[in-house]
C-alpha positions as CSV (number, residue, x, y, z in Angstrom):
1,X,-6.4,19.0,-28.6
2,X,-9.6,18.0,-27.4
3,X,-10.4,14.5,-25.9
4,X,-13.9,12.6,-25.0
5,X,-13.5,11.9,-21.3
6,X,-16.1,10.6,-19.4
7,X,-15.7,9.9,-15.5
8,X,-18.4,9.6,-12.7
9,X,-16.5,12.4,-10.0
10,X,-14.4,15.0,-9.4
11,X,-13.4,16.1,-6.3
12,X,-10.4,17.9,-4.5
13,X,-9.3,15.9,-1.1
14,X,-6.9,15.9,1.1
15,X,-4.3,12.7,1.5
16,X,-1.4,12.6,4.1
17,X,-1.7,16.6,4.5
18,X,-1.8,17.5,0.4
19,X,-4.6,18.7,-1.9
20,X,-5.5,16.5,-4.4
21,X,-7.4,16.4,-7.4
22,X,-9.4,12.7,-7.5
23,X,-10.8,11.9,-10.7
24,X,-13.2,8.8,-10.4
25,X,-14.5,6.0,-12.6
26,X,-16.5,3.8,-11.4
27,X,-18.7,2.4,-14.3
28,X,-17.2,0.3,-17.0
29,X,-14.2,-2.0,-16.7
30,X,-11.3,0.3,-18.6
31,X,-7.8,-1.3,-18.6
32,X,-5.9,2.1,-19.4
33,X,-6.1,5.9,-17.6
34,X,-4.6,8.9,-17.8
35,X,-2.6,10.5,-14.9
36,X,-2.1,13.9,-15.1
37,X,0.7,15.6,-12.7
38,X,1.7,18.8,-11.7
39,X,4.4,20.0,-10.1
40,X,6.1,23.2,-10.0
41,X,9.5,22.2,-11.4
42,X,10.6,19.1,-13.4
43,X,12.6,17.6,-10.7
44,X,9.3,17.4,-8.8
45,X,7.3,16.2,-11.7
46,X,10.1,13.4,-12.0
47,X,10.0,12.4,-8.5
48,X,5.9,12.0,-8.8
49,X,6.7,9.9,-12.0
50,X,8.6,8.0,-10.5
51,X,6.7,7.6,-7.5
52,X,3.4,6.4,-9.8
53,X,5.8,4.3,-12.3
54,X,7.0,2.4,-9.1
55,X,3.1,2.0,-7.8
56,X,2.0,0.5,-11.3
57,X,5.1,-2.0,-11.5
58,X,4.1,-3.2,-7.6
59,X,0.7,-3.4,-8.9
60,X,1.4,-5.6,-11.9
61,X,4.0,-7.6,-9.9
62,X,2.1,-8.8,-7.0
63,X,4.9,-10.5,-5.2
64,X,5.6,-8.6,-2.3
65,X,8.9,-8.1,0.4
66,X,7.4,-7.8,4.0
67,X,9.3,-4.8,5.5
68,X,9.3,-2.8,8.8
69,X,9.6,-6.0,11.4
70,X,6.5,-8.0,9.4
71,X,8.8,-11.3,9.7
72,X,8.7,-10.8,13.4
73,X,5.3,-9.9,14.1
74,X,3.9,-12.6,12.1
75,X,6.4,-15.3,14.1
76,X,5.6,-13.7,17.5
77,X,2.0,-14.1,16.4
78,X,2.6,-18.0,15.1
79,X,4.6,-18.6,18.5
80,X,2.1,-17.2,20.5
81,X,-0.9,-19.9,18.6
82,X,1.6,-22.8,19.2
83,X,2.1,-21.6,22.8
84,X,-1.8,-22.7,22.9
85,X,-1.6,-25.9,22.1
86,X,1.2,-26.5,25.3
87,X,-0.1,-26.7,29.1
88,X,2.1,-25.8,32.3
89,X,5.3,-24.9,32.1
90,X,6.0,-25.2,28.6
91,X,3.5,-22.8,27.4
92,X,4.9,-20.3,30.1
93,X,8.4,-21.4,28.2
94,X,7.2,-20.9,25.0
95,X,5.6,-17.2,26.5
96,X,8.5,-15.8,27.6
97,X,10.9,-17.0,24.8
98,X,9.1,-13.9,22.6
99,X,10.3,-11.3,25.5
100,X,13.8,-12.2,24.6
């Protein structure tokens, strides 16, 4: 079967330690591509469809779950701007609360 594909780059780079292939795009606004995945046995190839099946839903479903202590970094950062806006010894209060 032969198909018409035109793309602007091919290269082989390396991401987290792995060779990849990277096919690129960049003129035109297409909506739908073609992933092509290798593996040597099917229980690989499912895990990588899973693993691009799971990016494309995240993708199309923008809402995100902060994970890996986001909550508290982003309150420690909030308490730290309200801290600001006390003087003496409630700012140093408000300081030390976020050692606890």
């Amino acid at each position: 079967m032969i198909f018409d594909i035109y793309v602007d780059s091919i290269s082989v780079e390396e991401i987290g330690g792995a060779r990849v292939t990277v096919v690129r795009k960049e003129q035109g606004g297409n909506s739908v591509t073609t992933i092509l995945l290798r593996g040597s046995t099917d229980s690989i190839l499912d895990d990588l469809v899973r693993g691009v099946d799971d990016g494309v839903n995240t993708y199309k479903d923008s809402r995100i779950v902060p994970g890996s202590a986001a909550t508290i970094i982003e309150l420690a950062r909030k308490l730290k701007e309200f801290s600001f806006s006390k003087t003496g010894l409630d700012q140093y209060a408000i300081d030390m609360s976020k050692l606890v």
